[in-house]
VOBA-1610 file (N, C-alpha, C; in pm, whole numbers, padded with zeros to 5 digits, always signed):
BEGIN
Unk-00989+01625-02095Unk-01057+01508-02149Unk-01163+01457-02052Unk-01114+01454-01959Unk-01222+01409-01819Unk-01315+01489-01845Unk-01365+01631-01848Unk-01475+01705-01843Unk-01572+01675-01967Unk-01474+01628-02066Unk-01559+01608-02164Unk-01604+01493-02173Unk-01554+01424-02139Unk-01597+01268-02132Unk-01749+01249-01998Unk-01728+01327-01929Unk-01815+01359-01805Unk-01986+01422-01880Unk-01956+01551-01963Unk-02064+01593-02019Unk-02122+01436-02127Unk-02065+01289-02187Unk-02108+01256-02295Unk-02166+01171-02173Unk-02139+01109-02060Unk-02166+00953-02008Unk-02290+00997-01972Unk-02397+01125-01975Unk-02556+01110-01978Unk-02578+00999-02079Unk-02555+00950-02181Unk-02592+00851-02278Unk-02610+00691-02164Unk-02661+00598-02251Unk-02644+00489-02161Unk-02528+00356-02214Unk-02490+00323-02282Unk-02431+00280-02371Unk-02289+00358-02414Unk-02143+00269-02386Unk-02053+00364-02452Unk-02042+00416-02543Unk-02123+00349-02689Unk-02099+00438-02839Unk-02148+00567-02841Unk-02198+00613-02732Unk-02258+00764-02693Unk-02091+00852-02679Unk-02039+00794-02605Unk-01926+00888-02579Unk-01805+00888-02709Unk-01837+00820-02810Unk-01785+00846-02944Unk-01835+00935-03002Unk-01971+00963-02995Unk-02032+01076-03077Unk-02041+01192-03005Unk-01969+01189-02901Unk-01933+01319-02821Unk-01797+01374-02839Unk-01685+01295-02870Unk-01561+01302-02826Unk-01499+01354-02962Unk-01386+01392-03019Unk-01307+01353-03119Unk-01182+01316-03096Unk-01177+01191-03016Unk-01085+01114-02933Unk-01057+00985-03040Unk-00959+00933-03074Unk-00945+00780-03112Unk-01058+00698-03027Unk-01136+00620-03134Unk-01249+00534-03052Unk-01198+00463-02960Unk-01070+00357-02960Unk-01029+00289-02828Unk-00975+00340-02724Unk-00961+00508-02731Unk-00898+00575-02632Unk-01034+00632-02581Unk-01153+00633-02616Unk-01251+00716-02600Unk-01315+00591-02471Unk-01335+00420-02564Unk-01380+00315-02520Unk-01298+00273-02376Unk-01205+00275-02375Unk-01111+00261-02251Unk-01112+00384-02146Unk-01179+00478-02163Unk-01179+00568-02059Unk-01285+00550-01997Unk-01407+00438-02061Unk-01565+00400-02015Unk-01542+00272-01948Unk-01490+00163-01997Unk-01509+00049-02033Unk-01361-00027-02078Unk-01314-00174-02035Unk-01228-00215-02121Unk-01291-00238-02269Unk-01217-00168-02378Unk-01230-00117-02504Unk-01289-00298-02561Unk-01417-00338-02618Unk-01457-00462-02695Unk-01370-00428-02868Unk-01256-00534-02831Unk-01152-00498-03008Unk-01247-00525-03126Unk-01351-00604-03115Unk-01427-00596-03270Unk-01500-00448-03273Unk-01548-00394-03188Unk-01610-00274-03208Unk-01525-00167-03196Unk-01361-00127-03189Unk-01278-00085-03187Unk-01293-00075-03323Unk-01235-00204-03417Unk-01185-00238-03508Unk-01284-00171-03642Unk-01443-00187-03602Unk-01513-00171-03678Unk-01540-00036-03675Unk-01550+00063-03589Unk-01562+00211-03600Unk-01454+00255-03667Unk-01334+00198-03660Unk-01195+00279-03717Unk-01223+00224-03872Unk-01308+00140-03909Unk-01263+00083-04025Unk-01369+00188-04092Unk-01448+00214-04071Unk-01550+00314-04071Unk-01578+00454-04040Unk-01506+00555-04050Unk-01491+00710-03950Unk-01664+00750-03997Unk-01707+00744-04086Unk-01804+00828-04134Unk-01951+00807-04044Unk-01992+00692-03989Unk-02038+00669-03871Unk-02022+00718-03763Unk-01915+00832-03764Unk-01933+00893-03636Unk-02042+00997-03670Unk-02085+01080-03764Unk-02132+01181-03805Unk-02337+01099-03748Unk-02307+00987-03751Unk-02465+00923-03703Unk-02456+00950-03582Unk-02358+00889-03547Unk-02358+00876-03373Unk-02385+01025-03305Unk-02290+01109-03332Unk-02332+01279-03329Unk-02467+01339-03339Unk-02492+01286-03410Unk-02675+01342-03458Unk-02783+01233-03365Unk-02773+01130-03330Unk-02859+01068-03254Unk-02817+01097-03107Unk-02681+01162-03051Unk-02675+01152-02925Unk-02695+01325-02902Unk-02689+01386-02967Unk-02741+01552-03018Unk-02874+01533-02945Unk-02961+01469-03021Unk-03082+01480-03029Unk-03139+01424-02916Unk-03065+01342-02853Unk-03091+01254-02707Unk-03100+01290-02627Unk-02939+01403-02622Unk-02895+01500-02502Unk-03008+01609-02491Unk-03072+01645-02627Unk-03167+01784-02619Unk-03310+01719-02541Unk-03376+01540-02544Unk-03459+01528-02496Unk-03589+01524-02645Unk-03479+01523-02779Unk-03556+01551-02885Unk-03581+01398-02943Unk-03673+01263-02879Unk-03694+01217-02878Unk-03722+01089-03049Unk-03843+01192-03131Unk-03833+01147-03235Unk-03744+01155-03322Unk-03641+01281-03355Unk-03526+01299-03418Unk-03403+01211-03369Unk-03454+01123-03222Unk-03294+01061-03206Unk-03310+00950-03275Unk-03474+00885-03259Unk-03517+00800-03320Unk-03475+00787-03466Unk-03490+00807-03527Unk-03466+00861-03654Unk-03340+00884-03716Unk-03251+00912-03593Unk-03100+00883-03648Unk-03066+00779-03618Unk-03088+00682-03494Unk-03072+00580-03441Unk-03144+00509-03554Unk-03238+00465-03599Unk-03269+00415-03733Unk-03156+00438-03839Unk-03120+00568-03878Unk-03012+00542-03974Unk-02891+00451-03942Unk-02861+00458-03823Unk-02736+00420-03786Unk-02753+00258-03800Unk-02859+00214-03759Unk-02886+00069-03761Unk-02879+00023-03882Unk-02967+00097-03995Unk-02939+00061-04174Unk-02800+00054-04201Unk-02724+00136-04118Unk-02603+00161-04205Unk-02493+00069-04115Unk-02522+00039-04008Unk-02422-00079-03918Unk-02484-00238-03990Unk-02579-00240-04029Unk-02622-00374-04090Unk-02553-00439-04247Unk-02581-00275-04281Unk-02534-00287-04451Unk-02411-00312-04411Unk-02336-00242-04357Unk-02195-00254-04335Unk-02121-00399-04262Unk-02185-00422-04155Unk-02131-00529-04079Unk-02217-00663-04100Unk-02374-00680-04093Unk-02469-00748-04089Unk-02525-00753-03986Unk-02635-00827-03961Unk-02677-00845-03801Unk-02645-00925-03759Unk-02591-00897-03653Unk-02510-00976-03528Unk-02385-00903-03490Unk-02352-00849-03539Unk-02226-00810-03547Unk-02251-00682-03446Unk-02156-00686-03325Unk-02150-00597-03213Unk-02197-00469-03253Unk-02158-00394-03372Unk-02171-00267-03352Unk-02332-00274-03423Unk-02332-00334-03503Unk-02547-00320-03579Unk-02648-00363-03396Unk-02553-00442-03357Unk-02664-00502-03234Unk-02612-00348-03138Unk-02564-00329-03128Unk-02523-00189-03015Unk-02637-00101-03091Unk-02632-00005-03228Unk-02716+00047-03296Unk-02856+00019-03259Unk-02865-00100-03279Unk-03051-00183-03235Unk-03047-00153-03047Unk-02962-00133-02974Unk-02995-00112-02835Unk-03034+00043-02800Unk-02958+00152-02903Unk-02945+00290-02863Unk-03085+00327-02950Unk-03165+00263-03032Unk-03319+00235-03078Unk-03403+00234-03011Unk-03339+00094-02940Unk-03424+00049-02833Unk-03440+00128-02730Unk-03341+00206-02683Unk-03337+00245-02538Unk-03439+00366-02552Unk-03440+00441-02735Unk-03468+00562-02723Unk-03671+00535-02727Unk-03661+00428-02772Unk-03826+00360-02787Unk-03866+00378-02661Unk-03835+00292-02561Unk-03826+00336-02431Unk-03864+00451-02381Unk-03772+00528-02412Unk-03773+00708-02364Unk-03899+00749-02374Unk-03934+00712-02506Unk-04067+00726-02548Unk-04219+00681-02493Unk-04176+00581-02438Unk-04332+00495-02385Unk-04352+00406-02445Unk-04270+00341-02572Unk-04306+00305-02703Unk-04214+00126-02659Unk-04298+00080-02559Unk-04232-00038-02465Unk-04249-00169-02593Unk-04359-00210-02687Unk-04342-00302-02749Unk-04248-00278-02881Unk-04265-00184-02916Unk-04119-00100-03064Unk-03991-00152-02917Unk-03980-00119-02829Unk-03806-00115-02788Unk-03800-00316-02757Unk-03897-00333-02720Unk-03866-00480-02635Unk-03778-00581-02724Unk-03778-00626-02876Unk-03738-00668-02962Unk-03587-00602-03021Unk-03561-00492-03007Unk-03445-00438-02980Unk-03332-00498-02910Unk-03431-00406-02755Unk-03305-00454-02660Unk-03311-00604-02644Unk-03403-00693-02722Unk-03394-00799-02681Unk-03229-00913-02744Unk-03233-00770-02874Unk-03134-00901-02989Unk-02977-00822-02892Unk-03003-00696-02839Unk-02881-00626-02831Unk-02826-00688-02714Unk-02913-00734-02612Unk-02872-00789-02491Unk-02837-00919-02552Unk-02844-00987-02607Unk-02825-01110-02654Unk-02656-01099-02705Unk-02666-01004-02769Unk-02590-00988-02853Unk-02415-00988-02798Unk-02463-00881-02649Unk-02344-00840-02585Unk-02308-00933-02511Unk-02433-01007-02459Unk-02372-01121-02346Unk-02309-01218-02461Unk-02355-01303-02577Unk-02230-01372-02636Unk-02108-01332-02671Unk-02124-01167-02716Unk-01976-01167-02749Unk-01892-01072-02638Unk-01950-01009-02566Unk-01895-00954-02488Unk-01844-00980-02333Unk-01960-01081-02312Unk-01964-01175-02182Unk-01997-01084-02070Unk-01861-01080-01944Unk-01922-01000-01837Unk-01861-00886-01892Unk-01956-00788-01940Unk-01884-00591-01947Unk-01954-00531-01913Unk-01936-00390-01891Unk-02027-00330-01867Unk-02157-00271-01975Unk-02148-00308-02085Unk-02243-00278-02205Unk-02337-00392-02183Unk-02291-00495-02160Unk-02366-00626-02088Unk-02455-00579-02026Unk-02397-00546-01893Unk-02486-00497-01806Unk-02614-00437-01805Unk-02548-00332-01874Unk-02640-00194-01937Unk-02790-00262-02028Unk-02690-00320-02128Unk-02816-00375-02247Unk-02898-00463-02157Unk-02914-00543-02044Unk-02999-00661-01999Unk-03046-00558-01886Unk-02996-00466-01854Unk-03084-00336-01754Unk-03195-00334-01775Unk-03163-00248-01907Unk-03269-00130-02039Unk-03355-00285-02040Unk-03347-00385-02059Unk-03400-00512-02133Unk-03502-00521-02004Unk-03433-00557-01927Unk-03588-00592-01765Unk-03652-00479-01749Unk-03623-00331-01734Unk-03649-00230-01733Unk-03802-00259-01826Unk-03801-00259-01932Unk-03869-00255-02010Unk-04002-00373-02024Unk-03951-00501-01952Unk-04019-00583-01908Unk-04148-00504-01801Unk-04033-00470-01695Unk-04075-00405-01565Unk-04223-00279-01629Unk-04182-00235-01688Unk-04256-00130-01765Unk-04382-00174-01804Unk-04422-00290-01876Unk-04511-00393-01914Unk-04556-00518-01855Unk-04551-00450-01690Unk-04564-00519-01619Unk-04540-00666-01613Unk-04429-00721-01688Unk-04355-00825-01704Unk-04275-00858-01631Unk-04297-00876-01423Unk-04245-00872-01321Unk-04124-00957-01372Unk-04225-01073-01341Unk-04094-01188-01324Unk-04011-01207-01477Unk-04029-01183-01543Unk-03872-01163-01657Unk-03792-01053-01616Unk-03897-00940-01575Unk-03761-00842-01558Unk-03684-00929-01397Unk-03726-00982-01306Unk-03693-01025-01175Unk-03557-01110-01241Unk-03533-01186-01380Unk-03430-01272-01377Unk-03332-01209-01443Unk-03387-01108-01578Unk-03253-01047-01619Unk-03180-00959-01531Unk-03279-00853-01435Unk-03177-00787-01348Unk-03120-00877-01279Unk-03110-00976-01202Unk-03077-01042-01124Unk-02863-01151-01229Unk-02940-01109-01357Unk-02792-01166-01421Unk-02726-01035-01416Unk-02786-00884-01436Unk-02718-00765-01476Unk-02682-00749-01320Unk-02704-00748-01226Unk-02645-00759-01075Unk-02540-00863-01073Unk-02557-00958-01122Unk-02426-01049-01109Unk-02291-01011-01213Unk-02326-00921-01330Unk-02225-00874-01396Unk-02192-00754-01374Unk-02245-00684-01290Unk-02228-00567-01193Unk-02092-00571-01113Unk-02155-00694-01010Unk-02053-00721-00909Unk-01928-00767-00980Unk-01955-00841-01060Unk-01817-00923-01111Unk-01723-00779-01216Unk-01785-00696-01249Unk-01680-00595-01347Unk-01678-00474-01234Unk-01733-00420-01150Unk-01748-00317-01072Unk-01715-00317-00954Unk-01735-00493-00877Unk-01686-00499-00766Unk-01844-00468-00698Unk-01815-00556-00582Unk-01971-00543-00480Unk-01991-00427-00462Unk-01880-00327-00426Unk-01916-00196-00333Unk-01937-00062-00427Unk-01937-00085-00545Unk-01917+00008-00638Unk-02083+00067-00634Unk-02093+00230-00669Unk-02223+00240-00696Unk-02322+00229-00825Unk-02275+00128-00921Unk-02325+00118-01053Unk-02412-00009-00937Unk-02296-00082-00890Unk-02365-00207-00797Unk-02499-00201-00765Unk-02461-00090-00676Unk-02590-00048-00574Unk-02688+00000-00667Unk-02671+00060-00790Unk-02793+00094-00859Unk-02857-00007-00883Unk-02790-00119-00965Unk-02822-00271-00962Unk-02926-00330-00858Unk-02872-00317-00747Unk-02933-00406-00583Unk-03039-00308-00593Unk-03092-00178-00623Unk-03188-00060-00600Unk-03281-00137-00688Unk-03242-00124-00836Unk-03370-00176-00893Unk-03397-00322-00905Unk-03301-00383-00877Unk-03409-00566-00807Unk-03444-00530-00713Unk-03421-00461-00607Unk-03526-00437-00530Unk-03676-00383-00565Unk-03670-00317-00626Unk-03808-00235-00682Unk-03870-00404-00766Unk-03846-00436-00808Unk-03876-00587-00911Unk-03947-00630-00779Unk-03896-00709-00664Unk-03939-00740-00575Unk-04044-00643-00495Unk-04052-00536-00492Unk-04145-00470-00429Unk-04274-00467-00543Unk-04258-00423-00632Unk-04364-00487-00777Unk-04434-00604-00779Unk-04349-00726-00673Unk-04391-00889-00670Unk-04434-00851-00530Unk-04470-00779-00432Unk-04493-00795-00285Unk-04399-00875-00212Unk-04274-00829-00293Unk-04168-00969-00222Unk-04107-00857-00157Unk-04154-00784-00045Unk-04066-00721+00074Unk-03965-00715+00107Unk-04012-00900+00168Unk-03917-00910+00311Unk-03730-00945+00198Unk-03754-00962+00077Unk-03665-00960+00024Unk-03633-00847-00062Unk-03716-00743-00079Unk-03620-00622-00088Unk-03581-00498-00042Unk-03650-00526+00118Unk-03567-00502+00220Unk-03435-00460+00235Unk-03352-00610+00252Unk-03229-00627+00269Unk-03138-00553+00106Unk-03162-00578+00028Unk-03114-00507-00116Unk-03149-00373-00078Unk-03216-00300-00063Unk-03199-00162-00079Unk-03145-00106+00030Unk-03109-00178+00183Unk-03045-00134+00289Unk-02910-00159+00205Unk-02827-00263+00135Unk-02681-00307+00081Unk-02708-00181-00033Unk-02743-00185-00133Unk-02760-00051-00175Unk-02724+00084-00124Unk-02789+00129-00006Unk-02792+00268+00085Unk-02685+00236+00123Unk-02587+00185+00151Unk-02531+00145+00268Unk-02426+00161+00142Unk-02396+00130+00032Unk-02270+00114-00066Unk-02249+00294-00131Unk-02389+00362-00150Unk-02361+00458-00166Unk-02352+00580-00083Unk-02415+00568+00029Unk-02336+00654+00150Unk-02170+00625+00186Unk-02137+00554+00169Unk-01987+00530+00171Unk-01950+00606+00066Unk-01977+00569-00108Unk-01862+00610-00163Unk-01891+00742-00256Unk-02000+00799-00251Unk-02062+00907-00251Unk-02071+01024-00182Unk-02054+01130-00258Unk-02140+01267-00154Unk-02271+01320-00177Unk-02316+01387-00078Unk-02439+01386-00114Unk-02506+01460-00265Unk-02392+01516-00310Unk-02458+01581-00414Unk-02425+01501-00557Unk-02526+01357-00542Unk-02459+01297-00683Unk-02651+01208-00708Unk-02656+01240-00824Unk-02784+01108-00858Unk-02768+01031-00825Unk-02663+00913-00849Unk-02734+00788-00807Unk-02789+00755-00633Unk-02709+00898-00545Unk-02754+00824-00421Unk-02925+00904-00429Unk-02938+01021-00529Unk-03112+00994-00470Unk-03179+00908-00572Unk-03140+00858-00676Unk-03188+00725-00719Unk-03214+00582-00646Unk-03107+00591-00517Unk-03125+00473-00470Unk-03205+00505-00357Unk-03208+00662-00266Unk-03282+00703-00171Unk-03466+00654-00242Unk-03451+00739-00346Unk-03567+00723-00368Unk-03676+00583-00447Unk-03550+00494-00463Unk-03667+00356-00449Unk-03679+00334-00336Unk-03569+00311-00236Unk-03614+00214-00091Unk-03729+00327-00039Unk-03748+00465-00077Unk-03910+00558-00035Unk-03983+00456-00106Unk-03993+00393-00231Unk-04123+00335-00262Unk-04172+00228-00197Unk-04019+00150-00173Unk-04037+00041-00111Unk-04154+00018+00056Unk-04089+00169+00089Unk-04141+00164+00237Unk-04286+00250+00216Unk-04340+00318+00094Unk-04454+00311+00067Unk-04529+00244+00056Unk-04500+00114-00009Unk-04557-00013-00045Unk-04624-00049+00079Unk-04540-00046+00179Unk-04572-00172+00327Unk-04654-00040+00421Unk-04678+00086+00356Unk-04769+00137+00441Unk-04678+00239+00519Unk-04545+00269+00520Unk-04441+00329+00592Unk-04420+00460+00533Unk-04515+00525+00596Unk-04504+00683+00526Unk-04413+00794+00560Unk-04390+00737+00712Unk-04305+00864+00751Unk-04176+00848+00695Unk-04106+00716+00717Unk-04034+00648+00700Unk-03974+00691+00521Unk-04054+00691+00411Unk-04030+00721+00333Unk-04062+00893+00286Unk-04113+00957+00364Unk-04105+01095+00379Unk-04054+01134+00366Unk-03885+01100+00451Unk-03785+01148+00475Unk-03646+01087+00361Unk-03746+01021+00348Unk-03631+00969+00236Unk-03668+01028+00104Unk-03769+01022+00049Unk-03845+01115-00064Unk-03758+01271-00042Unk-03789+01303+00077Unk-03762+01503+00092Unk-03592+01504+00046Unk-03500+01400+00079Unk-03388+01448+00092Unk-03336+01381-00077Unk-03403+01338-00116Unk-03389+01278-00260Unk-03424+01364-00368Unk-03521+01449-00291Unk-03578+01566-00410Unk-03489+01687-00399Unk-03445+01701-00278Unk-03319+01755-00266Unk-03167+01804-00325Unk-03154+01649-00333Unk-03077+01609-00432Unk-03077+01640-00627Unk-03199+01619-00650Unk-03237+01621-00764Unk-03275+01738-00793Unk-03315+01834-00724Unk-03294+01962-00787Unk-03146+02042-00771Unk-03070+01984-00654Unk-02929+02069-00644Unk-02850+02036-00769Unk-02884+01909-00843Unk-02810+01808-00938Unk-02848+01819-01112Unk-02952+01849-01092Unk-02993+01858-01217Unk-03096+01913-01286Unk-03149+01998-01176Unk-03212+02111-01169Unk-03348+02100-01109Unk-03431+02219-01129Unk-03566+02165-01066Unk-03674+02183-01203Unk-03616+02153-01342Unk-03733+02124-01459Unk-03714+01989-01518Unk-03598+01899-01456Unk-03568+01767-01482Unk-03665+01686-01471Unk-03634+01547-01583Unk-03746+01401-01501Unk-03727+01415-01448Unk-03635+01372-01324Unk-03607+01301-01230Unk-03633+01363-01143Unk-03640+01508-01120Unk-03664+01572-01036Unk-03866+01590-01020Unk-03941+01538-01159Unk-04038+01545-01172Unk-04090+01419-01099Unk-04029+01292-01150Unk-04065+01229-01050Unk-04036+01171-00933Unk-03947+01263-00815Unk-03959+01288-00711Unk-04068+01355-00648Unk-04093+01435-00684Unk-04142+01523-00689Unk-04355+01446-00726Unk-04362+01344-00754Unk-04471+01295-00821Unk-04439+01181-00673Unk-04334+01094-00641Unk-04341+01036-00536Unk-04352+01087-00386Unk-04333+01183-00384Unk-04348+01311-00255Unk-04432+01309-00243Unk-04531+01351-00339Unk-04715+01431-00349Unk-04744+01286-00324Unk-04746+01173-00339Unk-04799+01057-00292Unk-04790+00985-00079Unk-04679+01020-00131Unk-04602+00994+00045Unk-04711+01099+00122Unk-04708+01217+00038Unk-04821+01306+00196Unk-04970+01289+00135Unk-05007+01244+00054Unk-05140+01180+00051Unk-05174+01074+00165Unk-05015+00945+00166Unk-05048+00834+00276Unk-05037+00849+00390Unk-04990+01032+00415Unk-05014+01029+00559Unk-05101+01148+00589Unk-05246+01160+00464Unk-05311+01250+00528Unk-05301+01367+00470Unk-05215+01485+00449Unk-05142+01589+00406Unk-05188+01628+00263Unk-05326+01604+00220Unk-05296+01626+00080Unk-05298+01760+00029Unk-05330+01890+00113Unk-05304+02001+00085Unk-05138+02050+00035Unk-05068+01998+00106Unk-04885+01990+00043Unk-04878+01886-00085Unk-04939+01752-00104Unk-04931+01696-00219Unk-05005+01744-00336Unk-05114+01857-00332Unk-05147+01921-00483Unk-05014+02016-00571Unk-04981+02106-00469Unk-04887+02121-00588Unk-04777+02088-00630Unk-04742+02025-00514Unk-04622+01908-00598Unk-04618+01827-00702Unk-04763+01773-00687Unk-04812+01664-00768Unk-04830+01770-00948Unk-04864+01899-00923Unk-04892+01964-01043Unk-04762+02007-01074Unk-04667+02040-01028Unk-04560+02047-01079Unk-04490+01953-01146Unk-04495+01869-01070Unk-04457+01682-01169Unk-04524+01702-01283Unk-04663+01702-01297Unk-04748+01709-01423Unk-04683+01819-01506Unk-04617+01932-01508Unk-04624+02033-01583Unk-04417+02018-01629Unk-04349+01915-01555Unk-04256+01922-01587Unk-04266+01758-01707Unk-04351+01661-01646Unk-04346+01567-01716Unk-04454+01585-01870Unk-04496+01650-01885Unk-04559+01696-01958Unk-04468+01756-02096Unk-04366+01887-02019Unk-04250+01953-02086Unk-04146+01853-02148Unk-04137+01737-02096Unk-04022+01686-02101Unk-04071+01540-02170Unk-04205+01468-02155Unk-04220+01326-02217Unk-04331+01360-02344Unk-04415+01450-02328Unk-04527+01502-02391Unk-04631+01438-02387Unk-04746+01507-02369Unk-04878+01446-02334Unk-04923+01279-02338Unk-04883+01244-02457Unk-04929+01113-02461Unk-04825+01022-02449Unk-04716+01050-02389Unk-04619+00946-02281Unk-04724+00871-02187Unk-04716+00775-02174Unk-04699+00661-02086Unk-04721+00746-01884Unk-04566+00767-01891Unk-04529+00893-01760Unk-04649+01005-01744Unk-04674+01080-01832Unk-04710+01160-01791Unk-04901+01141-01781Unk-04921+01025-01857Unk-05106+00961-01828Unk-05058+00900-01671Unk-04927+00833-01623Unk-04949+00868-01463Unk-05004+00911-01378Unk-04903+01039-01377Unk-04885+01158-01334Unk-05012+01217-01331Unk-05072+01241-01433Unk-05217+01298-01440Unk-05314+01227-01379Unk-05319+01078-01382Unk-05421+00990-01301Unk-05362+01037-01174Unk-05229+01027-01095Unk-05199+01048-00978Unk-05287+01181-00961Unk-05239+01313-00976Unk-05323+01423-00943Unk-05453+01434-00936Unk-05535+01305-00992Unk-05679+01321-00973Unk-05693+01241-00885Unk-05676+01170-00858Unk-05680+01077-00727Unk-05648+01191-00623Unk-05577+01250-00603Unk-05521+01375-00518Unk-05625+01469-00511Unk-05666+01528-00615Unk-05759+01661-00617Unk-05884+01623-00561Unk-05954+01519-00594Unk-06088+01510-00608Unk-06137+01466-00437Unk-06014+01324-00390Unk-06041+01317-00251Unk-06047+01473-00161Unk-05888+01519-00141Unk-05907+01642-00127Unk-05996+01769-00101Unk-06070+01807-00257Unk-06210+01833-00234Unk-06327+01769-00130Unk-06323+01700-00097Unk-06469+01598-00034Unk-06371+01635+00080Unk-06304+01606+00147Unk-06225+01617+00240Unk-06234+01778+00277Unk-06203+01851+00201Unk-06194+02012+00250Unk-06351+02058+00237Unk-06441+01952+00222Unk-06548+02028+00248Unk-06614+01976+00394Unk-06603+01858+00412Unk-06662+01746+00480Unk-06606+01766+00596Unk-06439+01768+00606Unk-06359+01764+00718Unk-06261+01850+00697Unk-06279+01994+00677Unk-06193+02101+00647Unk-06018+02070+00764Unk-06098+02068+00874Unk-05943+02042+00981Unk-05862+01940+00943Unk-05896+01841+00845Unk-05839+01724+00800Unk-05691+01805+00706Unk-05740+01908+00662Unk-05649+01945+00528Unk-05537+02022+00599
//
């Protein structure tokens, strides 16, 4: 059961690991999460909703973006008709929408989503971890639309329901303390996220080994952080051993490994090096490309990054060849 439950928690949201499992839903919900009894109550009253959940987290897991969309839409018609809106499981439906809008680039379609779903969980669910999750995805998305300071207050409640269901030292925590930190480095607020991404590093070197995402998730914000303030070497080394990570973990055609890999090629731009940051930087492009498709959000980045890269470069390898 563990292995299988292990392959579903890529989802973000527990109703993912229902449409993975063919487990009793509160035995499925309690192996994530203490089990929420109205959304217990309402999947069992309902089996045929699992066959949605299956097909939108199918399509999630493949990276098949508009088809998850698209089931995640059904599922929402059919949790509304069934329950109405408000009701935990239609507002959960409207978050796994939202999240997938997101995925997409598609930041004003998700914002209204995760907006009713986060709402939704903190009244009826209070401090859980779906809480958490939904007011994440919610600042996240702020953050995205350069909507600093909203995302600066919801993470800052999803850190406080972190600590309180996970415990300070846990590393969901530290993912938490990682991205208010990044919020604050977004605001030029440093000297305060600083100290958060050292409590961060510091929670997942303890309870971690090195071969797990979240510690190069958290390696690799406090690299941005110390990009920000001009600290290249400093985040060099934290970038190299994060990309590290992310290809031993999840391969080397992954996001995540793409954009490491896109924060690397930047780090040796700021110290000069841009002959090592072209093809890194084109590899990011050719994986984010594979994986978000051209007219993502990510990958018009990625592509501005590499020209900024190429073109100095050029003038540089002609002008001051020893430079390169």
């Amino acid at each position: 059961m563990k292995s299988q439950l292990n392959k579903c928690r890529n989802g973000v949201a527990v109703l993912a690991l229902m449409a993975c499992t063919a487990m009793p839903w509160g035995q499925v919900l309690a192996s994530e999460n203490p089990a929420p009894k109205q959304l217990v109550q309402a999947l069992e009253q309902v089996p045929a909703l699992e066959e949605a959940f299956a097909t939108g987290k199918a399509h999630w897991s493949n990276k098949q973006w508009a088809a998850s969309a698209s089931a995640w839409q059904k599922l929402l018609a059919q949790t509304q008709s069934q329950f109405g809106e408000g009701h935990i499981s239609t507002e959960t439906a409207a978050f796994y929408l939202g999240d997938t809008y997101l995925e997409q680039g598609h930041y004003k379609q998700a914002l209204p989503l995760l907006q009713r779903a986060a709402q939704a969980h903190e009244q009826q669910l209070d401090d859980h971890a779906s809480t958490a999750q939904s007011i994440e995805k919610l600042s996240w998305v702020h953050s995205k639309m350069a909507l600093h300071k909203q995302a600066l207050d919801l993470q800052k409640k999803a850190l406080q329901i972190r600590e309180t269901v996970s415990g300070p030292d846990h590393p969901d925590t530290a993912l938490a303390l990682s991205d208010l930190a990044l919020i604050h480095t977004a605001l030029a607020q440093h000297d305060i996220a600083g100290p958060l991404h050292a409590r961060a590093l510091s929670i997942i070197e303890s309870a971690l080994g090195e071969d797990d995402t979240k510690k190069g998730l958290v390696l690799r914000a406090k690299a941005e952080t110390h990009s920000a303030l001009g600290q290249h070497n400093q985040a060099l080394s934290l970038q190299l051993r994060a990309l590290a990570i992310f290809e031993r973990t999840v391969g080397p055609f992954h996001i995540d490994t793409a954009s490491s890999l896109n924060n690397l090629a930047k780090t040796y731009v700021g110290i000069g090096q841009h002959r090592k940051a072209i093809p890194l930087q084109e590899r990011a492009l050719s994986i984010t490309k594979e994986s978000l498709g051209i007219e993502h959000p990510g990958t018009a980045v990625v592509m501005v990054n590499l020209a900024y890269i190429v073109v100095p470069a050029k003038f540089i390898s002609s002008q001051h060849p020893a430079l390169i």
